[in-house]
N, C-alpha and C positions, 0 to 999 in steps of 0.2 A: 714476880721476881723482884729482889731487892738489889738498890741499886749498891754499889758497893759504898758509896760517900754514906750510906745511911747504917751500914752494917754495925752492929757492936764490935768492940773488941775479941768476942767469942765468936762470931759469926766469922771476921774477920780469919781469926785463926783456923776455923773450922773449913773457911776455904781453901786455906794455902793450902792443909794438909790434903784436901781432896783433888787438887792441883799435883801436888807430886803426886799422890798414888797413880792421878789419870797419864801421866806423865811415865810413870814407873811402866803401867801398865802396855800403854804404847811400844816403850822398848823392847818388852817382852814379846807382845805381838809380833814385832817388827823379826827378834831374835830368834824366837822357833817358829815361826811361820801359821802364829795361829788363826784360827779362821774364824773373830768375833769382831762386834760391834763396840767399840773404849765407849762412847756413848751412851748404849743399850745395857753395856755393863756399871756405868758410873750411875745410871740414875734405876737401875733394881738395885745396887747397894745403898744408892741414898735412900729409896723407898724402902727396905728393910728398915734401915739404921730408925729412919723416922717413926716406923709403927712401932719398933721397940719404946723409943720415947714415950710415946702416946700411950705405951699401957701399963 
């Protein structure tokens, strides 16, 4: 894990944004009553996002 003092500017940005979507995403939860993990869902999207990178 990086700490955030050490992030780039890209790194930086790339978290706000995943910060509101988890945030978005929460509401949503919250507003139809759905039955997931914000968690379990933030880090299979990052791990997607990441192997996209990777290849």
């Amino acid at each position: 894990m990086v700490k955030k003092a050490d992030m780039t500017p890209q790194m930086l940005e790339d978290r706000q944004e995943l910060l509101d979507s988890a945030v978005e995403l929460m509401t949503f939860k919250d507003k139809f009553g759905l039955n997931l993990s914000v968690s379990k869902e933030v880090y299979r999207l990052a791990n997607k996002e990441e192997n996209k990178q990777l290849a």
